[in-house]
C-alpha positions in Angstrom: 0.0 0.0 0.0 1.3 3.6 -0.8 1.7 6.8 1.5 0.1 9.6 1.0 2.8 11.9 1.2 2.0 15.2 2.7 2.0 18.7 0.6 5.2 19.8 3.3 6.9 16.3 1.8 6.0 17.1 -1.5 7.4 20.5 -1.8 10.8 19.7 0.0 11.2 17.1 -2.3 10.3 19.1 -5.2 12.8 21.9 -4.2 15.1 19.5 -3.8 14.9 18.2 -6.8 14.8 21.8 -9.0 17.9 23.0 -6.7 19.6 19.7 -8.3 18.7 20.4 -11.9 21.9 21.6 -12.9 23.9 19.6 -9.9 27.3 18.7 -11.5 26.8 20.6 -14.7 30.2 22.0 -16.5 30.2 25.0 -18.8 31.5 22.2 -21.3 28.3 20.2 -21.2 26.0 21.0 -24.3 23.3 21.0 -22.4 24.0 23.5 -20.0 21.5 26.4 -21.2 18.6 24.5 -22.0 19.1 22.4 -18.1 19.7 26.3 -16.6 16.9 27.6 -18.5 14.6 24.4 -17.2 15.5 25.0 -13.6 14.8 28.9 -13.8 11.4 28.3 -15.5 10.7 25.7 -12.7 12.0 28.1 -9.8 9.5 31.1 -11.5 6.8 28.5 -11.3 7.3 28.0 -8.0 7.6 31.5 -6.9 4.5 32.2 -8.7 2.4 29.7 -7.3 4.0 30.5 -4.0 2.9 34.2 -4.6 -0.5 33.4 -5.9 -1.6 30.7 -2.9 0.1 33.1 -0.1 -3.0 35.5 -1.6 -5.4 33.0 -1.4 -4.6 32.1 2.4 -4.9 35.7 3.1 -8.2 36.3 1.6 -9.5 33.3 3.2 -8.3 34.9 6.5 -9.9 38.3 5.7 -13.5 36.8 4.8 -13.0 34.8 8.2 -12.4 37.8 10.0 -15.5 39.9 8.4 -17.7 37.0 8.7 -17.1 36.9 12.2 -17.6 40.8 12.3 -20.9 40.3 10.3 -22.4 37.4 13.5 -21.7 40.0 16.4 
């Protein structure tokens, strides 16, 4: 049977992972600009979605907060 991992897991792994992208990589490996480009387009992902679900956890705090206001 398989464990559900939990979303903390999940994202040390997955930052784990994208800080490894270019683990090891030379300036004489061909592949160097497309693996750099890969790992910033994954770190901007993660920023963003970072950025964006921060929002959301404040909102839901704010609508909390006035719904509680609105009950008194």
């Amino acid at each position: 049977m398989s464990e559900t991992k939990s979303l903390a897991d999940m994202a040390v792994e997955t930052l784990a992972a994208v800080k490894d992208m270019d683990k090891g990589l030379e300036n004489e490996n061909a592949e160097r600009h497309t693996v750099r480009a890969l790992k910033q387009t994954a770190e901007l992902l993660i920023s963003g979605v970072l950025l964006q679900t921060r929002e959301l956890a404040y909102a839901a705090e704010d609508l909390r907060k006035l719904h509680r206001e609105l009950e008194k």
